[in-house]
C-alpha positions in Angstrom: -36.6 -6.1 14.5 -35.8 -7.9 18.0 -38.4 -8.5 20.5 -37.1 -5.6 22.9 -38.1 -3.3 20.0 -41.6 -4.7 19.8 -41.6 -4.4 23.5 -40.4 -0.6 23.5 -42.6 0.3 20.6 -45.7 -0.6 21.9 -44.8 1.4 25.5 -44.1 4.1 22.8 -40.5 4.7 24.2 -39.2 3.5 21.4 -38.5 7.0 20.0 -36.4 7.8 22.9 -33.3 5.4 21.9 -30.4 6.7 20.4 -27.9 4.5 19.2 -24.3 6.4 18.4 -20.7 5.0 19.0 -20.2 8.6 21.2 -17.0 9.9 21.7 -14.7 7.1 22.1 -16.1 5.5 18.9 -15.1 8.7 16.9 -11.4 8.5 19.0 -11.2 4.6 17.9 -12.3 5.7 14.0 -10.0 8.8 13.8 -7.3 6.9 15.1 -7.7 3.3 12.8 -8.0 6.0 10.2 -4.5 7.6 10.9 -3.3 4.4 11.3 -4.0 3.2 8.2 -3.2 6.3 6.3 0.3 5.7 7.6 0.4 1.9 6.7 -0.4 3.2 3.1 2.3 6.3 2.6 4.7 3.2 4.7 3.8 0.5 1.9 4.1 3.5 -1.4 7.2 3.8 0.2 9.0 0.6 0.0 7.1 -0.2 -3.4 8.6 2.6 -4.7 12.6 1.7 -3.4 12.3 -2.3 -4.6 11.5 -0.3 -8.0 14.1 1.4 -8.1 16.7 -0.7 -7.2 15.1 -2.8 -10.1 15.2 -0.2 -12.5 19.1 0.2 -11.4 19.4 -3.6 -11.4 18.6 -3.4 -14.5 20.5 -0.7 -16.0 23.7 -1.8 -14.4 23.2 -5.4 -16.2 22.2 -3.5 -19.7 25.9 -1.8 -19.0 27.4 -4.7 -18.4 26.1 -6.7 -21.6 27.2 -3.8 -24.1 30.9 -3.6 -22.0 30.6 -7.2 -23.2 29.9 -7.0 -26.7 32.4 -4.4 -26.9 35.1 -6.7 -26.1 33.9 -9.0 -28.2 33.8 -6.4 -30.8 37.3 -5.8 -30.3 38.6 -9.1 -30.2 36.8 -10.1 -33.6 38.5 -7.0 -34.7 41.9 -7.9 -33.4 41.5 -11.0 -34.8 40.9 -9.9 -38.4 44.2 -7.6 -38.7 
């Protein structure tokens, strides 16, 4: 409680003070709201391709290793005869 409440309370017009953000307050809200609902589905979004190419990253090295062993497979076997 500040001392312009005191003040306004005992003119008793205290009751006559309405304190709302008003229209452009609900503009600024809805749109910091939007805004961030966009940063969000933005930020899913590019977590969701550096997984991916991760995934394929991986996969693609998994490939490569048994290609590998393959031809080392082969080579022991060649090597035997």
């Amino acid at each position: 409680m500040n001392f312009n409440t005191l003040i306004l309370r005992a003119e008793g017009e205290a009751e006559q003070i309405a304190v709302s953000p008003g229209t452009v307050g609900w503009i600024f809200t809805f749109a910091m709201a939007i805004i961030v609902g966009f940063l969000i589905f933005d930020m899913v979004r590019r977590i969701r391709k550096v997984r991916y190419r991760d995934e394929i990253q991986q996969e693609i090295s998994e490939e490569q290793a048994a290609i590998e062993e393959a031809e080392e497979l082969a080579k022991q076997r060649k090597q035997k005869n």
